[in-house]
TORBA-927206 format. One record per atom (N, C-alpha, C): x, y, z. Coordinates in steps of 0.02 Angstrom, whole numbers, padded with zeros to 5 digits, always signed. Layout:
BEGIN
XYZ/...
//
This chain:
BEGIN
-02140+01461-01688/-02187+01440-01636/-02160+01463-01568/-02192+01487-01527/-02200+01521-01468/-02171+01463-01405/-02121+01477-01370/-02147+01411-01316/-02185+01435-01264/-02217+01370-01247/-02261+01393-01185/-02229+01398-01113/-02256+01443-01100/-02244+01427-01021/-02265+01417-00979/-02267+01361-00911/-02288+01331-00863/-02325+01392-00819/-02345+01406-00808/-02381+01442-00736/-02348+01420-00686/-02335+01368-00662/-02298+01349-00605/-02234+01375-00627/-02200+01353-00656/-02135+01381-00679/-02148+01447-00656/-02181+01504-00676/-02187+01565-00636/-02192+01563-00564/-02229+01520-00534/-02233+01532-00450/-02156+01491-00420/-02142+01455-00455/-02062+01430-00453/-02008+01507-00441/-02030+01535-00517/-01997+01611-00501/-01977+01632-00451/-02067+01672-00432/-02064+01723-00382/-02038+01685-00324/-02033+01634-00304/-02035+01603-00251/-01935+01605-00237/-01902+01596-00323/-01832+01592-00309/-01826+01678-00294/-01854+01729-00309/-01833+01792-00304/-01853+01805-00220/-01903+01795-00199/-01923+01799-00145/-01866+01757-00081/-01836+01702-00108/-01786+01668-00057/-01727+01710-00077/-01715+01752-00122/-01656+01804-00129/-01661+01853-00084/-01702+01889-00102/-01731+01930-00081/-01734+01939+00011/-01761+01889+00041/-01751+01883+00114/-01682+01890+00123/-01637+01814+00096/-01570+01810+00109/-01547+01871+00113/-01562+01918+00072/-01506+01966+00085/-01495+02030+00142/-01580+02026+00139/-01609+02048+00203/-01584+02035+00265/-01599+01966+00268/-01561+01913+00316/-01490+01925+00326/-01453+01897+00284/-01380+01926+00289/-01346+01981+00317/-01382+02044+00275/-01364+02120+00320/-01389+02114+00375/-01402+02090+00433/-01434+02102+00484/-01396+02072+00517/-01348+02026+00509/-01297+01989+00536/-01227+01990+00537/-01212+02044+00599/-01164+02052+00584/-01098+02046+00587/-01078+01957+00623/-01032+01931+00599/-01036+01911+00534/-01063+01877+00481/-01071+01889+00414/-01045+01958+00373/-01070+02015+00406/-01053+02095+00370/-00979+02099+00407/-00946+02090+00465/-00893+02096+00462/-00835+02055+00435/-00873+02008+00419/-00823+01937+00371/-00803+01972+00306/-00866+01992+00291/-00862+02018+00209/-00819+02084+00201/-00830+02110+00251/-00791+02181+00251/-00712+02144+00246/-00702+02109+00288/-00620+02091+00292/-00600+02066+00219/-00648+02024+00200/-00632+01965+00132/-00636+02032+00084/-00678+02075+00072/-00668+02149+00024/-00603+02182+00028/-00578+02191+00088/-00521+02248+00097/-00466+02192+00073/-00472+02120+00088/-00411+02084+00048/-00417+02087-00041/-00479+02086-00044/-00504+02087-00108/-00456+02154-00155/-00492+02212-00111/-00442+02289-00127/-00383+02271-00152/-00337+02234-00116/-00289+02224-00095/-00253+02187-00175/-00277+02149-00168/-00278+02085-00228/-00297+02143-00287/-00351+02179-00290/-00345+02234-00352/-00291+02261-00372/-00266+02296-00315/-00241+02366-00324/-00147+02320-00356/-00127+02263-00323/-00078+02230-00369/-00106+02188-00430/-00158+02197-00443/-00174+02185-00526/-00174+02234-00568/-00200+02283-00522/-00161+02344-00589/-00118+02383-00589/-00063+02344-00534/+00008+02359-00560/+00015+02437-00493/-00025+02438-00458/-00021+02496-00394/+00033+02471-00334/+00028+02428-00320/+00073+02383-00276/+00101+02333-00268/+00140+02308-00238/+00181+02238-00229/+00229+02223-00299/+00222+02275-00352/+00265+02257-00398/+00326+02242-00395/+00353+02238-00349/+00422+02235-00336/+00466+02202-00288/+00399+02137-00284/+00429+02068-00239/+00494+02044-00245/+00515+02034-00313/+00571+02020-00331/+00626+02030-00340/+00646+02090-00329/+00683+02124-00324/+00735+02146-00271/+00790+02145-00243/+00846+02156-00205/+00859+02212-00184/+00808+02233-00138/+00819+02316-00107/+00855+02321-00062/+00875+02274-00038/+00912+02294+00021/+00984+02258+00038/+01023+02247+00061/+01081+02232+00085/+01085+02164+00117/+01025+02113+00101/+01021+02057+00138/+00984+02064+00204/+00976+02021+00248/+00909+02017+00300/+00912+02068+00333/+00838+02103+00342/+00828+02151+00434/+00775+02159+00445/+00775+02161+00484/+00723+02183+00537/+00654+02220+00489/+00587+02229+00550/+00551+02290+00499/+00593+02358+00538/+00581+02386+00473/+00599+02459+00489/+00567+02503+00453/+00577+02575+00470/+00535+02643+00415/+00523+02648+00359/+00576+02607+00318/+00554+02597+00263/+00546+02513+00228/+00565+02462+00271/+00541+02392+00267/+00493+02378+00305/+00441+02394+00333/+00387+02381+00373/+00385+02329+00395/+00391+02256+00358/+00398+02188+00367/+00465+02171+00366/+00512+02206+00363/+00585+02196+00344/+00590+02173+00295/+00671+02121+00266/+00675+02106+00222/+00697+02012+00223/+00715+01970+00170/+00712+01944+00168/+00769+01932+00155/+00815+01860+00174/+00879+01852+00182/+00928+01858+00095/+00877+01880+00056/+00910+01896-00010/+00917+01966-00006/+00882+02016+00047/+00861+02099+00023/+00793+02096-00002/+00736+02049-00011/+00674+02061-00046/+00636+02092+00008/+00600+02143-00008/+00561+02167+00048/+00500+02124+00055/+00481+02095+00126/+00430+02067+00127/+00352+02093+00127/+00339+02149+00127/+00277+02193+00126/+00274+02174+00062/+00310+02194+00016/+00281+02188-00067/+00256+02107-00093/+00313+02058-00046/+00302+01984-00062/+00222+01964-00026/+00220+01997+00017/+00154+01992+00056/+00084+02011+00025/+00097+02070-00024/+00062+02105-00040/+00036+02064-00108/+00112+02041-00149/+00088+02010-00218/+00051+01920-00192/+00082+01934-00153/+00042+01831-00123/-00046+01861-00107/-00056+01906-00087/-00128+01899-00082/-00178+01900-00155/-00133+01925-00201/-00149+01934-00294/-00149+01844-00304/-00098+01825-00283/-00088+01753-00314/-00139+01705-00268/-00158+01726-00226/-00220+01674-00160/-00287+01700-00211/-00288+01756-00214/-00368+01772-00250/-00391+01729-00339/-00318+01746-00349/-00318+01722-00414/-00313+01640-00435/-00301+01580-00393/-00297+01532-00371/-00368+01503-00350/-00393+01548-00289/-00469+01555-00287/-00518+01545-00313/-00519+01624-00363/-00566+01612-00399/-00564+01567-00456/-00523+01569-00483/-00510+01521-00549/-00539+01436-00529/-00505+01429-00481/-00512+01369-00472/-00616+01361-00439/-00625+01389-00417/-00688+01408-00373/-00742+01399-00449/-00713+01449-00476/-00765+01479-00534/-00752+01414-00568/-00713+01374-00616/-00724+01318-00638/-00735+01242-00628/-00731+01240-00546/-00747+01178-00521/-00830+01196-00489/-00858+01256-00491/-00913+01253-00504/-00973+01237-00547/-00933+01264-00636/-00962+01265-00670/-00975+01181-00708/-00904+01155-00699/-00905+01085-00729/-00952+01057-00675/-00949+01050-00614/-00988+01024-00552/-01060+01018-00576/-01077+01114-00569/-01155+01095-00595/-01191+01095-00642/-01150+01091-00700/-01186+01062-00778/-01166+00983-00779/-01118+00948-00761/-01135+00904-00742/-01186+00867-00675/-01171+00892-00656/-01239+00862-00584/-01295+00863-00603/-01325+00925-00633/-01398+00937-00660/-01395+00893-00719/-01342+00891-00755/-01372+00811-00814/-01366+00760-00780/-01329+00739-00750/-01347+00662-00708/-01400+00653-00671/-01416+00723-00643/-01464+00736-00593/-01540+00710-00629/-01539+00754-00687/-01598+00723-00726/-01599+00658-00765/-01559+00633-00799/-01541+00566-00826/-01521+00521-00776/-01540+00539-00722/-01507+00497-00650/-01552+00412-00666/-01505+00358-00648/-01512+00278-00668/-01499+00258-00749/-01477+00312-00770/-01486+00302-00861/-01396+00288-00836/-01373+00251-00916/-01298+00259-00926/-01293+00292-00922/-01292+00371-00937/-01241+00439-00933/-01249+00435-00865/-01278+00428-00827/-01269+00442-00750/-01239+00401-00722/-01215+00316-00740/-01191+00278-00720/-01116+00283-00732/-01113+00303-00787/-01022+00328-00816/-01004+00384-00786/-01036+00460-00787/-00998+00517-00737/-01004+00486-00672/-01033+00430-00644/-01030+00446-00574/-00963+00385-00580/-00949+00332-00618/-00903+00287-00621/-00837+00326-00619/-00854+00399-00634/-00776+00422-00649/-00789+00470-00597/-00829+00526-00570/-00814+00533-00517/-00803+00504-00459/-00815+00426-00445/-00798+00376-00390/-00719+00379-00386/-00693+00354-00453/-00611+00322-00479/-00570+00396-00457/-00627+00476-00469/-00560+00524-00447/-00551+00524-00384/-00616+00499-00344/-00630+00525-00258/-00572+00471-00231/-00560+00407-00282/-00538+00343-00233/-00455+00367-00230/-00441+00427-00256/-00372+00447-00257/-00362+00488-00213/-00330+00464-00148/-00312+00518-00111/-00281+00602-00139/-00322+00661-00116/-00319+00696-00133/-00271+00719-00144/-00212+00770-00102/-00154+00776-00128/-00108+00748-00175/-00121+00673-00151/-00064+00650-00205/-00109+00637-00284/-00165+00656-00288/-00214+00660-00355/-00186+00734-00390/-00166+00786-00336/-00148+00863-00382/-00094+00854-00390/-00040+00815-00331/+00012+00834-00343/+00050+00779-00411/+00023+00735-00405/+00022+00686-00493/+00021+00717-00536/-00036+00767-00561/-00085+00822-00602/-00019+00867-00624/+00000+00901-00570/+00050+00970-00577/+00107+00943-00577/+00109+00888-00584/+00203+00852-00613/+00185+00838-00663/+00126+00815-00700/+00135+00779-00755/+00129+00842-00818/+00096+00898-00775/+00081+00976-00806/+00138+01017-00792/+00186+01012-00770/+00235+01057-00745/+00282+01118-00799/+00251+01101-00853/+00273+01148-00898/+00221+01194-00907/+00164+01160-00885/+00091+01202-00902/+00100+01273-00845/+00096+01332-00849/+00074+01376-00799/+00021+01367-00743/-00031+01335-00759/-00089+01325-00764/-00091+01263-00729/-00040+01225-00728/-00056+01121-00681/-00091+01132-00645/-00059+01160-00584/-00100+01184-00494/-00171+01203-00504/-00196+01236-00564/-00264+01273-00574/-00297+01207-00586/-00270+01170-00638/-00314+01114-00672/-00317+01044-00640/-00253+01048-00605/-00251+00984-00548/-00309+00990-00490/-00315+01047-00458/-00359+01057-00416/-00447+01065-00436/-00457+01100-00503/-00514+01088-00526/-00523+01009-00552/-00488+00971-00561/-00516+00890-00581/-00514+00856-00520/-00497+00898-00467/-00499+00852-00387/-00559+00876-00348/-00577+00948-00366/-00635+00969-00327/-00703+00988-00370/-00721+00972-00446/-00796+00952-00466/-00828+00928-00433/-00823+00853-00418/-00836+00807-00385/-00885+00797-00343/-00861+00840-00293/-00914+00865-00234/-00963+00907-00252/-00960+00958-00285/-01022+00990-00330/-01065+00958-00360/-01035+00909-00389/-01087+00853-00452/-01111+00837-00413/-01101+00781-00357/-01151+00758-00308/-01197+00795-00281/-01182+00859-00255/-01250+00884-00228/-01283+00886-00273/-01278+00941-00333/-01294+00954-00373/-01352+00911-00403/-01328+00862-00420/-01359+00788-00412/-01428+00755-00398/-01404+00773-00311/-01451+00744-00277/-01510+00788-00287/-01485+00880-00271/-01537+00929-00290/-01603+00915-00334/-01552+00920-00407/-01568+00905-00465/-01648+00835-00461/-01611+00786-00449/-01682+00734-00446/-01728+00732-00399/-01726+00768-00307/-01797+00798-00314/-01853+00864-00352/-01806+00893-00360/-01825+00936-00419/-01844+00941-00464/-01822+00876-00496/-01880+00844-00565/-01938+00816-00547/-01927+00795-00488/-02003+00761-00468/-02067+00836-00432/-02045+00887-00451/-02070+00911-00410/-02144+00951-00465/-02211+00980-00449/-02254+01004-00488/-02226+01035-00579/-02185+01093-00561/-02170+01127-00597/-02134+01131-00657/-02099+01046-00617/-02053+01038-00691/-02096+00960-00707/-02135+00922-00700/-02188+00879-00729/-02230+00924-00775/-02248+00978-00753/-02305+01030-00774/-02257+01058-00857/-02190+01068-00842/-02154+01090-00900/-02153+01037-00954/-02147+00983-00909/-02119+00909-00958/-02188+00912-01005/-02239+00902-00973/-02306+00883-01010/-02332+00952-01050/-02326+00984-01042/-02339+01048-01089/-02266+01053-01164/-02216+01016-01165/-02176+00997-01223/-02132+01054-01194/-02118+01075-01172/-02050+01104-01153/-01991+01070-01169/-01919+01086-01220/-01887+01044-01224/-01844+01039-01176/-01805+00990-01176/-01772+00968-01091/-01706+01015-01102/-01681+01040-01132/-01628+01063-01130/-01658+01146-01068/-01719+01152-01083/-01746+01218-01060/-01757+01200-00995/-01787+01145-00991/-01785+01115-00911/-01738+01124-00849/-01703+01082-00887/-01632+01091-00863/-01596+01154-00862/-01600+01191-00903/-01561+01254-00897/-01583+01311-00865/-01656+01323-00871/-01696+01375-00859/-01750+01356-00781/-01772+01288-00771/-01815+01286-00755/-01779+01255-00662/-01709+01187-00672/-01692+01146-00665/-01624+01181-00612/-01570+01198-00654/-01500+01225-00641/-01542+01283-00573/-01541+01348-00618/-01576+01385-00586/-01593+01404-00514/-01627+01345-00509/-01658+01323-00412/-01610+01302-00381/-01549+01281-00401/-01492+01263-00355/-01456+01326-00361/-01441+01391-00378/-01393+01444-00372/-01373+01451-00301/-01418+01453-00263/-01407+01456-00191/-01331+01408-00168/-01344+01344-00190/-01318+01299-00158/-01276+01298-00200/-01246+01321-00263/-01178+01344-00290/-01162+01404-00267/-01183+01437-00248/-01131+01510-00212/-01108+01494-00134/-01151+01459-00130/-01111+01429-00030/-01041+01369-00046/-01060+01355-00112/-00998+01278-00126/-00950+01331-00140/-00982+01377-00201/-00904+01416-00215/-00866+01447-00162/-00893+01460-00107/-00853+01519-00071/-00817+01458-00030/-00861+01401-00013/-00824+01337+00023/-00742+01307-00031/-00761+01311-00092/-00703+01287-00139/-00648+01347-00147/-00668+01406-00131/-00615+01472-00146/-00586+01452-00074/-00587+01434-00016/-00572+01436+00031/-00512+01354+00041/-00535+01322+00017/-00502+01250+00017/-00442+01246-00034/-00457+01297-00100/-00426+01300-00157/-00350+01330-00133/-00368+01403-00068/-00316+01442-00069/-00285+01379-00016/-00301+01371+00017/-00260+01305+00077/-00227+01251+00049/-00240+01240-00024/-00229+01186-00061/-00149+01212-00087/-00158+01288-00112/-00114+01338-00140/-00051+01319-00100/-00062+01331-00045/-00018+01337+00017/+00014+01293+00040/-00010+01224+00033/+00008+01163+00041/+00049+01156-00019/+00029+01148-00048/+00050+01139-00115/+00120+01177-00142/+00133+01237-00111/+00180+01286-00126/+00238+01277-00081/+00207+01262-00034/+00248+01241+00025/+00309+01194+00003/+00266+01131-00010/+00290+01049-00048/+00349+01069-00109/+00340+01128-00139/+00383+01140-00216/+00343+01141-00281/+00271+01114-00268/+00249+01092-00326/+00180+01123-00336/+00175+01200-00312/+00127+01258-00321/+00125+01297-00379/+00154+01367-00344/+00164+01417-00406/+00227+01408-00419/+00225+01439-00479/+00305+01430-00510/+00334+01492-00521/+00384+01529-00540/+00397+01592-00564/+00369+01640-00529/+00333+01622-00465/+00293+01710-00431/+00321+01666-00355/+00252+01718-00309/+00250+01712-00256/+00192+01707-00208/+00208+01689-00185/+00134+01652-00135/+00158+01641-00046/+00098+01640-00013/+00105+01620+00033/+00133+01545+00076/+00130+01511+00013/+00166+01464+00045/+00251+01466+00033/+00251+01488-00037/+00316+01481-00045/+00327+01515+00000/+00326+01584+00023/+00361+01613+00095/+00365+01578+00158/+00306+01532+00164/+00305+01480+00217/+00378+01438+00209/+00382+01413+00154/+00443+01387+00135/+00513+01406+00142/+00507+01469+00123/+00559+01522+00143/+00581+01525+00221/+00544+01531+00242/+00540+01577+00322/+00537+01470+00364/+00563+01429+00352/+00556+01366+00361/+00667+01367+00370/+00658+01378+00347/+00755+01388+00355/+00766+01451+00394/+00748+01500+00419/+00752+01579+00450/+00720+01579+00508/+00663+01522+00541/+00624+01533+00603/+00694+01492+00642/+00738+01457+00636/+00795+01415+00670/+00828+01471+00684/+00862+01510+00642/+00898+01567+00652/+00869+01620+00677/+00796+01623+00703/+00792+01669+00745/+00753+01739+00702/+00734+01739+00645/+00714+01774+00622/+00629+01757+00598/+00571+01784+00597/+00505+01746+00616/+00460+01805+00551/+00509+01836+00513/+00458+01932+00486/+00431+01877+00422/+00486+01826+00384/+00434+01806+00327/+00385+01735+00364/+00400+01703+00406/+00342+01663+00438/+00276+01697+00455/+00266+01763+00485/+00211+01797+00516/+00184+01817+00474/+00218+01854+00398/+00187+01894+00364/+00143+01854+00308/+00172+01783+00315/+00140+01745+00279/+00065+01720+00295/+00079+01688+00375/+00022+01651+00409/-00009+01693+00442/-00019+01753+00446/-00055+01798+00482/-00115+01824+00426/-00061+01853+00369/-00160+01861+00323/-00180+01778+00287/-00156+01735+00308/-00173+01694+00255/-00223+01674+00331/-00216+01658+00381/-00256+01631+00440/-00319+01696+00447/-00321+01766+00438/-00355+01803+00421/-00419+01789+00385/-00376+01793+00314/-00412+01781+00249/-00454+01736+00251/-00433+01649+00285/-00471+01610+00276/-00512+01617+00330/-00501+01603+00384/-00556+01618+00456/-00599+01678+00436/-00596+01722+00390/-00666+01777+00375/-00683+01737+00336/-00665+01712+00258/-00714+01686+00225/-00744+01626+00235/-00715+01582+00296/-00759+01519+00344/-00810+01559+00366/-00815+01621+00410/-00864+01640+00423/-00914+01671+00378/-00906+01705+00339/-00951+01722+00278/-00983+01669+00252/-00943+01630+00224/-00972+01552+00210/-01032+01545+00258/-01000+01534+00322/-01068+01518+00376/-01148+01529+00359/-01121+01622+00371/-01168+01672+00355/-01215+01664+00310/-01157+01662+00245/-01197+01656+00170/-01251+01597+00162/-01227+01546+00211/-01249+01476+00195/-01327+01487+00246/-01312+01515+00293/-01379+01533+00346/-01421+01556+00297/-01397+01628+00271/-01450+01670+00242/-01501+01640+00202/-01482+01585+00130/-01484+01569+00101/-01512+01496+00117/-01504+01475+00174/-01548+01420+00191/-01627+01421+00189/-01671+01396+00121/-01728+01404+00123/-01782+01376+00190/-01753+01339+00240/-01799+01325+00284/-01771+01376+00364/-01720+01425+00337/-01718+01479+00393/-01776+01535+00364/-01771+01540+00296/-01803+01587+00276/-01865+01591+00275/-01896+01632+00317/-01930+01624+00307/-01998+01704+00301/
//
């Protein structure tokens, strides 16, 4: 048997392609937005080209004779072991992206498959229990909620990834949420309900769907909080483990700014204050474009 499909559900469609469609229009035309993205890409490059093993391979390593200066062939100088800081610089922007997205990409996904079921079962028990337990995670002050997480995971590679995705769903589910239940009330998905559409299709196809917008402005908001989280976190001892990151250099260069030496403090907080101040502004951007009552 065939399912049917709503007619409205079609003008639902065109209507989500058509708010794409502007946005992006919209977007290129703006060009603090296009120069955000350009910066957040060339870090992006950046973050590639030490994933496949082109650069920064060699953070770890003792090139030099103990601390100096930059020079011709230390650009950033070195670090009071001999580590050259260009390469440590270079592999911390691999470990910010990768922190990012991971965390971004799965505190999205749990966010809005949960939100859109509460969203629709909203006043039923299942909506009364996820929101009972997203209350109990929010009532935990944040830091000390990951940094609990990644002690009690500290063998795990992975704590910092999973500590921070069970601290930042949360905020997704709620919008998500709220989205979600005017959205059921709205023509197109009554029109689906009463024509026997099963709800799983609702929800997935008809329901989820109409919020994409408002998960790609959360994600780029959560890749941005995630890497700050990184940093904090790395800073404290209880980040990455076995690599390198921008905070741990923060950490580093925390005993070396007294003595007068500032190459691993700058090289740290200069792309990481970069990195994030473009993708705050992209965010902006993205979130303008994509605002259905700018669009118009």
């Amino acid at each position: 048997m065939t399912d049917v499909i709503s007619p409205l559900s079609g003008v639902a469609e065109m209507k989500r392609e058509s708010l794409w469609s502007k946005a992006f229009v919209k977007f290129r035309q703006d060009k603090i937005g296009m120069i955000s993205l350009a910066v957040v890409c060339f870090f992006l490059v950046i973050a590639g080209l030490v994933w496949a093993g082109i650069i920064g391979q060699h953070w770890d390593e003792l090139l030099a004779n103990g601390q100096m200066g930059p020079n011709s062939q230390y650009w950033f100088g070195t670090t009071i072991n001999g580590q050259d800081i260009l390469q440590r610089t270079l592999f911390s922007t691999k470990t910010a992206f990768q922190v990012g997205l991971v965390v971004a990409f799965f505190s999205i996904l749990f966010g809005g498959l949960f939100g859109a079921l509460i969203g629709y079962y909203s006043n039923s028990w299942f909506d009364e229990f996820i929101l009972w337990i997203m209350n109990s995670i929010d009532c935990i002050p944040y830091f000390l909620l990951v940094a609990a997480i990644s002690v009690a995971l500290q063998d795990n590679p992975y704590a910092m990834h999973i500590a921070m995705i069970i601290a930042f769903w949360t905020s997704t589910a709620r919008v998500i949420r709220g989205e979600v239940i005017k959205l059921k009330s709205m023509e197109f998905t009554e029109a689906a309900y009463s024509l026997g559409v099963p709800t799983y299709r609702i929800i997935f196809k008809h329901l989820l769907p109409n919020t994409l917008h408002i998960l790609l402005v959360d994600m780029t908001l959560l890749f941005i909080t995630a890497i700050k989280s990184e940093v904090v976190l790395s800073f404290l001892g209880i980040g990455v483990k076995n690599s390198i990151s921008w905070g741990v250099m923060i950490a580093e260069a925390s005993t070396e700014v007294s003595a007068g030496h500032f190459c691993n403090f700058f090289a740290a907080s200069v792309p990481l204050f970069v990195l994030v101040l473009a993708f705050n502004m992209f965010s902006d951007s993205l979130q303008d474009a994509l605002d259905p009552r700018k669009v118009s």
